[in-house]
C-alpha positions in Angstrom: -0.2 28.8 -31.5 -3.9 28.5 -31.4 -6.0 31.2 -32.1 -8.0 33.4 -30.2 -11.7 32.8 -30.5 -14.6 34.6 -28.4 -18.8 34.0 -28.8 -21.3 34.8 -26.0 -21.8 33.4 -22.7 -24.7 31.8 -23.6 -23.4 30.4 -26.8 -20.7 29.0 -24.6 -22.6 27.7 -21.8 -24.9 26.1 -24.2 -22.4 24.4 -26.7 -20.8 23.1 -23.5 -23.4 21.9 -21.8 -25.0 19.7 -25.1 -21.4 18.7 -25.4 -20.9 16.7 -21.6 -23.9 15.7 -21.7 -23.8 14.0 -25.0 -20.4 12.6 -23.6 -22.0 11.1 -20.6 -24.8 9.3 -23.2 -22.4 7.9 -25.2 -20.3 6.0 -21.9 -22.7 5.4 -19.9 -25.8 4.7 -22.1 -24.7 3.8 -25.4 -21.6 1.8 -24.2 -19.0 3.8 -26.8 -15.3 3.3 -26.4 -14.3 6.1 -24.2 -11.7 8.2 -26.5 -14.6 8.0 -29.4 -16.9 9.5 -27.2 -14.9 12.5 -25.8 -13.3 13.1 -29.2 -16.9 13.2 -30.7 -18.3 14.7 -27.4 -15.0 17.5 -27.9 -16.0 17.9 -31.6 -19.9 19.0 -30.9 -18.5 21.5 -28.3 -16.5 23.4 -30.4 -19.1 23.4 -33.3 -21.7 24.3 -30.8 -19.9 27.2 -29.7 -18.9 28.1 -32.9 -15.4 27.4 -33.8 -13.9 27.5 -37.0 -13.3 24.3 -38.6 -9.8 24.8 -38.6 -9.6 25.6 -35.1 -11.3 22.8 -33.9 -8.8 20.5 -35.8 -5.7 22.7 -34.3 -7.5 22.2 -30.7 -7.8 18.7 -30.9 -4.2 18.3 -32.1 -2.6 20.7 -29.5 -5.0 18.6 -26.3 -3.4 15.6 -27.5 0.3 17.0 -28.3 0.4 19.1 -25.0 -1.3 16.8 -22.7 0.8 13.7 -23.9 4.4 15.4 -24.3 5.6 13.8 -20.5 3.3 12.0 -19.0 3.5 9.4 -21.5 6.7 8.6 -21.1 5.8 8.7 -17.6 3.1 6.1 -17.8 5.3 3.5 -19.9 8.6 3.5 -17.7 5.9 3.7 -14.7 4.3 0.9 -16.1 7.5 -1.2 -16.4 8.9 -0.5 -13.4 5.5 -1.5 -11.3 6.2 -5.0 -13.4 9.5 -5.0 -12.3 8.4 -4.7 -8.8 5.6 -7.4 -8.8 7.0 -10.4 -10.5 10.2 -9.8 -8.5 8.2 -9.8 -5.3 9.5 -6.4 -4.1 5.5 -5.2 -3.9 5.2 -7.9 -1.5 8.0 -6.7 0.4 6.9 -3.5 0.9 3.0 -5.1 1.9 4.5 -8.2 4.1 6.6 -4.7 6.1 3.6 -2.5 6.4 1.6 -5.2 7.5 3.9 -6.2 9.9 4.8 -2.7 11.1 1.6 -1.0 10.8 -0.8 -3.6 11.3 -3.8 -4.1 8.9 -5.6 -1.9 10.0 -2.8 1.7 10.2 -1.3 0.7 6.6 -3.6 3.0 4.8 -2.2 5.4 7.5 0.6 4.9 6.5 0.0 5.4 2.7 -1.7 7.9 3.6 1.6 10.2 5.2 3.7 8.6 1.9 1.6 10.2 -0.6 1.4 13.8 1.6 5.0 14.0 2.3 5.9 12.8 -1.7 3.5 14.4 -3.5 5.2 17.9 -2.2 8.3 17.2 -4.6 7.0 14.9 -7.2 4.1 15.3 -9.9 0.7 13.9 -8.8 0.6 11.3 -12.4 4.2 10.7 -11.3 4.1 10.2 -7.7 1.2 7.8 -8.2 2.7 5.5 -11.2 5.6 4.9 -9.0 3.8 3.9 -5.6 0.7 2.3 -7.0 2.0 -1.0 -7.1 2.4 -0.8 -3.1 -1.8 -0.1 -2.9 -2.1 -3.2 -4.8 -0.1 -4.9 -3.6 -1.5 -5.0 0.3 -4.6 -5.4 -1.5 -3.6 -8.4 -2.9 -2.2 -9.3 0.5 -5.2 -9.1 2.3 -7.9 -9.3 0.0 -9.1 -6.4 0.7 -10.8 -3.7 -2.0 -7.9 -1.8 -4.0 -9.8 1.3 -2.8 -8.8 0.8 0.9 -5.7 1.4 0.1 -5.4 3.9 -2.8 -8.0 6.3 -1.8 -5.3 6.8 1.0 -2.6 7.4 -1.6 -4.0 9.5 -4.0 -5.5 11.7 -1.6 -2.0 12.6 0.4 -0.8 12.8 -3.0 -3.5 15.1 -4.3 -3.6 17.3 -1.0 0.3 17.5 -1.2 0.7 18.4 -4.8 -2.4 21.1 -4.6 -1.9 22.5 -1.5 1.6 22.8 -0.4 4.9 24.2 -2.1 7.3 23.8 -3.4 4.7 22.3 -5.7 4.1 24.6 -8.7 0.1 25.3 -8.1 0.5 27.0 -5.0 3.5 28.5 -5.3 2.4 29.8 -8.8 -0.7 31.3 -6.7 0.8 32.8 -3.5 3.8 34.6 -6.2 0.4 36.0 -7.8 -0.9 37.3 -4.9 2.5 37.9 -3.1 2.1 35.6 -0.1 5.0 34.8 1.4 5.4 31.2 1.1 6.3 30.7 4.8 2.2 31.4 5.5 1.2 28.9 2.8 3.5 25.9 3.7 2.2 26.3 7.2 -1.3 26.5 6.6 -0.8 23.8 4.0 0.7 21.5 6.1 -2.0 22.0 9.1 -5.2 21.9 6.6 -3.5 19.5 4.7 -3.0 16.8 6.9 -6.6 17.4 8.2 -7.8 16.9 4.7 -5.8 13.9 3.9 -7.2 12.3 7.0 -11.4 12.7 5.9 -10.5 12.2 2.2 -8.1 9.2 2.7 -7.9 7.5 5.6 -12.0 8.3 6.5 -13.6 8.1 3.0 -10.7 5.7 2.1 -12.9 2.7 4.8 -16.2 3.6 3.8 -15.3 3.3 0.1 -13.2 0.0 0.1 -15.8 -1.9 2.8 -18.8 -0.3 0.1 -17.1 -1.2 -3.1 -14.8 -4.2 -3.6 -12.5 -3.9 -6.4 -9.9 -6.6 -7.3 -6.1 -5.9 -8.5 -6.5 -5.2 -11.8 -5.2 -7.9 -13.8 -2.8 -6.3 -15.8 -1.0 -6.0 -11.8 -2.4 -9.3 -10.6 0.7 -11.7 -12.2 2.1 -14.2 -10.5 5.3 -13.6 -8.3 8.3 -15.6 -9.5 10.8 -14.8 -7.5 13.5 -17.6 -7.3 12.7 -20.0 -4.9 10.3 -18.2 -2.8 13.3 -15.7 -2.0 11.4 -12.0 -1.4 14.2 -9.3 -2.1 15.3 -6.9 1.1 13.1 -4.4 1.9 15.8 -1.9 2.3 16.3 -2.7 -1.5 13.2 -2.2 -2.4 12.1 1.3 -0.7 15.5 2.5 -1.6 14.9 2.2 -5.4 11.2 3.5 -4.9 12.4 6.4 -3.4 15.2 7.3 -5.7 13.4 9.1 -8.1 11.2 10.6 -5.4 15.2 12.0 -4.3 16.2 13.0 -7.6 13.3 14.7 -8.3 13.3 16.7 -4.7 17.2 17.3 -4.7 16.0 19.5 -8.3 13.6 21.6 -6.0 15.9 22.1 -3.4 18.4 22.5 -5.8 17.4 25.9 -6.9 16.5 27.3 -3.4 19.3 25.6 -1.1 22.6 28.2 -1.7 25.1 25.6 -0.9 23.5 23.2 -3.5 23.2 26.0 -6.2 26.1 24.5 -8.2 25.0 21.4 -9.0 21.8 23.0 -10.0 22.0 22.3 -13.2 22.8 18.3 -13.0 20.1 17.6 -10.3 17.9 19.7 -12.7 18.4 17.2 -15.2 19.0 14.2 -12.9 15.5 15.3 -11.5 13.1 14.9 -14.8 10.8 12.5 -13.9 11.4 10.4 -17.2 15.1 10.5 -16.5 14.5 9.9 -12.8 12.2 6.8 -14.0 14.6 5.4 -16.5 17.4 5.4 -14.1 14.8 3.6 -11.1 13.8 1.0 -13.8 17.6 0.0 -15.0 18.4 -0.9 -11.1 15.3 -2.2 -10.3 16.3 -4.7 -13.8 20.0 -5.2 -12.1 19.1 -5.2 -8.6 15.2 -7.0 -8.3 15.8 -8.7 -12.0 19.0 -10.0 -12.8 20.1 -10.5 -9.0 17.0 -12.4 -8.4 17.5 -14.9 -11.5 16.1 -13.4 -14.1 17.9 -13.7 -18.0 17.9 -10.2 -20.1 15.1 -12.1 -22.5 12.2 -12.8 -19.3 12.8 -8.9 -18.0 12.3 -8.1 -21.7 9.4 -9.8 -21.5 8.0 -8.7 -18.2 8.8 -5.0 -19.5 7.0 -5.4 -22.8 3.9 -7.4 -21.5 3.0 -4.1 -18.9 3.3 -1.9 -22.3 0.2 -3.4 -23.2 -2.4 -1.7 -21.0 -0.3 1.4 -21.3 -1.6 2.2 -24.8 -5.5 2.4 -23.4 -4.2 4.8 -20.7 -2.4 7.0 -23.2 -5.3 7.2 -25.4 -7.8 8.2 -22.7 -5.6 10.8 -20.9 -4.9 12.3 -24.7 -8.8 12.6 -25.0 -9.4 14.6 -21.5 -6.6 16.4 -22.5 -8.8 17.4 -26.0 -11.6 18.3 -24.2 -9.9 20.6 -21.6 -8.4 22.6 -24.1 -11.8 22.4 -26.3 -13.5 24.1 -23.5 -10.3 26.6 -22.6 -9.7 27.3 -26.2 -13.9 28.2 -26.6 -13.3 30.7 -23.4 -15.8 29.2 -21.2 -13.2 29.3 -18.1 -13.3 33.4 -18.3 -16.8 33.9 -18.5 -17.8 31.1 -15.9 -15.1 33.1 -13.8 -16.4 36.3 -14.0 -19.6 35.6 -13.3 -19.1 34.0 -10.2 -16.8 37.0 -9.1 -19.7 39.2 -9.1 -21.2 37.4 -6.5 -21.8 39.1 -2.7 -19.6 36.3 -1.0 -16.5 36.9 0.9 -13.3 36.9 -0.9 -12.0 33.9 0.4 -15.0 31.8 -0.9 -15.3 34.0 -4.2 -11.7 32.3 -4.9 -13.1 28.9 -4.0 -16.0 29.6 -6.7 -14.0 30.9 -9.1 -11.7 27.8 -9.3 -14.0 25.3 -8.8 -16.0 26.4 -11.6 -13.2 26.7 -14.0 -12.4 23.2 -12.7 -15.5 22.0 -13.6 -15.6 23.4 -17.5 -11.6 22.9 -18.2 -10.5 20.1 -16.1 -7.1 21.2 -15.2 -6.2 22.2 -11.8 -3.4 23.9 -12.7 -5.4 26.5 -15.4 -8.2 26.5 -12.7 -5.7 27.6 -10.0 -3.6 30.3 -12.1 -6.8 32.1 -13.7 -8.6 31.9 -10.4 -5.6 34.1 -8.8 -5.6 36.5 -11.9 -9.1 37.4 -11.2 -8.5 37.6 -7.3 -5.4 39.4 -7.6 -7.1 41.9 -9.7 -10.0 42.7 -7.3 -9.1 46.3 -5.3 -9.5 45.2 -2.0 -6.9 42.5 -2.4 -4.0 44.5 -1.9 -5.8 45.4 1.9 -5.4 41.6 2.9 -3.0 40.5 5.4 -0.5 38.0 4.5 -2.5 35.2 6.8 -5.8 35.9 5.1 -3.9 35.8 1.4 -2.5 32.5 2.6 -5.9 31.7 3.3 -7.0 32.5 -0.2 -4.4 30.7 -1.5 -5.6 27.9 0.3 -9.4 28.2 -1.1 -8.2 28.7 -4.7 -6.1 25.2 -4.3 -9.5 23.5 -2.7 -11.7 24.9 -5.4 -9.2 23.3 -8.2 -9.4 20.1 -6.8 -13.0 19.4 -6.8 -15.1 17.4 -8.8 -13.1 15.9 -11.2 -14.7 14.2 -14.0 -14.4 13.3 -17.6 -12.6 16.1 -18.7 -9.6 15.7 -16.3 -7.0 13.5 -17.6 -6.3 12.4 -13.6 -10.0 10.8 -13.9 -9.3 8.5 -17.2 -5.6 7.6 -15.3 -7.3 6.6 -12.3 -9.9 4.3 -14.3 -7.4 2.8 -16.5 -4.9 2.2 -13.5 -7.5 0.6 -11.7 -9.2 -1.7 -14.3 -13.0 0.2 -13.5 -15.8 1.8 -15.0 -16.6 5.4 -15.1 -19.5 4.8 -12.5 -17.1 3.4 -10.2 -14.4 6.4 -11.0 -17.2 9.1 -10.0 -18.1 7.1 -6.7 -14.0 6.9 -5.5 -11.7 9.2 -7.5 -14.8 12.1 -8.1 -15.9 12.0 -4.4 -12.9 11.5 -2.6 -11.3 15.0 -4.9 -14.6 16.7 -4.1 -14.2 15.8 -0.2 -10.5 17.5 -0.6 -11.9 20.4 -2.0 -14.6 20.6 0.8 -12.8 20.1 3.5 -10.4 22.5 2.1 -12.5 25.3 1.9 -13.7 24.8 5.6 -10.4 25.1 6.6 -9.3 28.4 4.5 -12.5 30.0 5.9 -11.0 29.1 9.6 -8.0 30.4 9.1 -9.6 34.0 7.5 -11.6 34.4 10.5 -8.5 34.6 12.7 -6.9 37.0 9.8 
């Protein structure tokens, strides 16, 4: 358990501020390896601020321990089962289908809608190891800029994670505030979609025509299915979409009477690792062994897309270190308060408030569930009707998605998924979560004026 610590606002805000910026020198400027320069950048924070020794030490293991405890399992089963997909030629299914379906030009629609409708369910770090290789894959297909196509992804995924149960943030918040959930889905769904189109599909085209970025290599291997011989599509989505199931059958699970039972095996079925470990041993019997392949060249395949994993590990550790550098110093609180004091209306105070803890901590989650405790404490809460709490709801979910940067271990996945620099990351990831959160806010103030 770490320990409390507490020094003044200033202190804070200054320690902090030496600390980023000494983190943006040392990438951008001086050329470090990322993970030395937020560890070191992490270090000087907490000194600046004044932390024990020993509670710097206990800060920097607990980032790394509590940020890494799933999502690197996620990342290495993710990672072979995206290999498994490419060199069996499954990616290229599911590209040579949208293309054909869609048309060039509607298949970022269509990623687009996946990632809304399966980011709902599914873990935004999950949701987007699993359908990644598709992005890349069109790319591939049509030469296009990766971004084209992923910008559309992430944001449906981002906008369906954040904004609409029965993912945890906004459920977590509307329980807070006691919004029935009814209000938010629907207002979630509406805004959402809105938001999805500007950030994806919009910013998606600008982004991708302005910036052209290859499949990474680590994704760009050569297909060897036997003889030319692309598995069935119906193959393919099927195992793609299996742990999307699992893990939605363990939502529905718990609020579906009927299903109530069999809580308890869909619960576990439903874990994301165990999800991905059973998608990975069919895609080895189904895209692998039924397509030619001998136990020893899937063992190879599987091994060989370990090997950018470790990079991506690393670097989501480190944002992880930082976040809880700055939580642990209690910058979020005080950044918090001080923009409650402010004469705005209530609906953009929450937005404020979350996007500033956002912008110290990095975690949406935290940025989300201290936003409500501040909002839900305010007196003239309780007066709110249901439609303008659903509204707030809606600002605080904008205001954590904004602007993430270095201290959010979504920005360091994103640069390592994508093979780019941290110049590149700011222009696409940054921008495209700080158009979300915009957008978002426009829409929450809407929907309070009709409250």
């Amino acid at each position: 358990m770490i320990e409390t610590f507490s020094a003044s606002p200033e202190r804070l805000l200054t320690g902090a501020g030496i600390g980023i910026a000494l983190l943006l020198f040392l990438i951008i400027k001086a050329k470090f390896q990322p993970i030395i320069a937020i560890l070191i950048s992490a270090i000087v924070i907490g000194l600046g601020v004044g932390m024990p020794y020993d509670m710097i030490v206990s800060t920097v293991e607990h980032g790394v321990g509590n940020t890494l405890q799933t999502i690197a399992l996620l990342i290495g089963l993710g990672s072979m089962f995206g290999a498994i997909l490419q060199v069996s030629g499954g990616v290229e299914t599911i590209a040579k289908t949208l293309l054909d379906k869609f048309g060039e030009d509607k298949a970022a629609w269509a990623l687009g809608i996946t990632g809304l409708v399966v980011g709902m369910p599914v873990f935004f770090e999950s949701g987007l190891l699993i359908l990644i290789p598709i992005s890349f894959g069109l790319a591939k297909k049509t030469k296009k800029s990766i971004l084209f196509y992923a910008i559309p992804l992430m944001a449906g995924l981002a906008v369906g994670h954040t904004f609409i149960p029965p993912t945890p943030g906004p459920v977590l918040v509307a329980s807070m505030l006691n919004v029935e959930l009814g209000y938010v889905i629907g207002i979630g769904i509406v805004v959402g979609a809105f938001v999805m189109v500007i950030a994806g599909i919009v910013f998606g085209k600008y982004i991708g025509n302005k910036i052209h970025v290859p499949v990474p290599k680590s994704y760009d291997v050569e297909d060897t299915h036997v003889n030319g011989k692309l598995p069935a599509f119906g193959t393919v989505v099927a195992i793609i979409l299996l742990p999307l199931g699992l893990i939605l059958l363990n939502t529905l699970s718990g609020a579906v009477p009927f299903l109530n039972p069999l809580q308890p095996l869909f619960s576990f079925l439903g874990t994301p690792f165990i999800a991905l470990i059973i998608s990975n041993l069919l895609a080895m019997f189904l895209l692998g062994k039924k397509h030619g392949y001998s136990k020893e060249e899937l063992q190879k395949v599987m091994t060989e897309s370990l090997s950018s994993a470790g990079n991506i590990i690393l670097l989501i550790a480190g944002g992880g270190v930082l976040r809880w550098m700055l939580q642990n110093s209690g910058l979020g609180v005080v950044v918090g308060d001080f923009v409650a004091q402010g004469s705005f209306p209530l609906v953009v105070v929450a937005f404020l408030i979350a996007a500033a803890v956002r912008v110290c901590i990095g975690s949406a989650t935290v940025s989300m569930t201290m936003a409500a405790g501040i909002i839900a404490a305010m007196p003239e809460t309780a007066a709110l009707s249901q439609l303008h709490l659903a509204a707030i709801t809606m600002a605080i979910a904008s205001g954590a998605t904004i602007l993430s940067h270095v201290n959010d271990a979504g920005f360091w996945l994103v640069k390592s998924l994508f093979d780019i620099d941290e110049k590149t990351t700011f222009k696409s990831w940054t921008v495209m979560e700080t158009i979300i959160g915009v957008i978002g806010l426009i829409g929450a103030i809407i929907v309070s004026m009709f409250a």
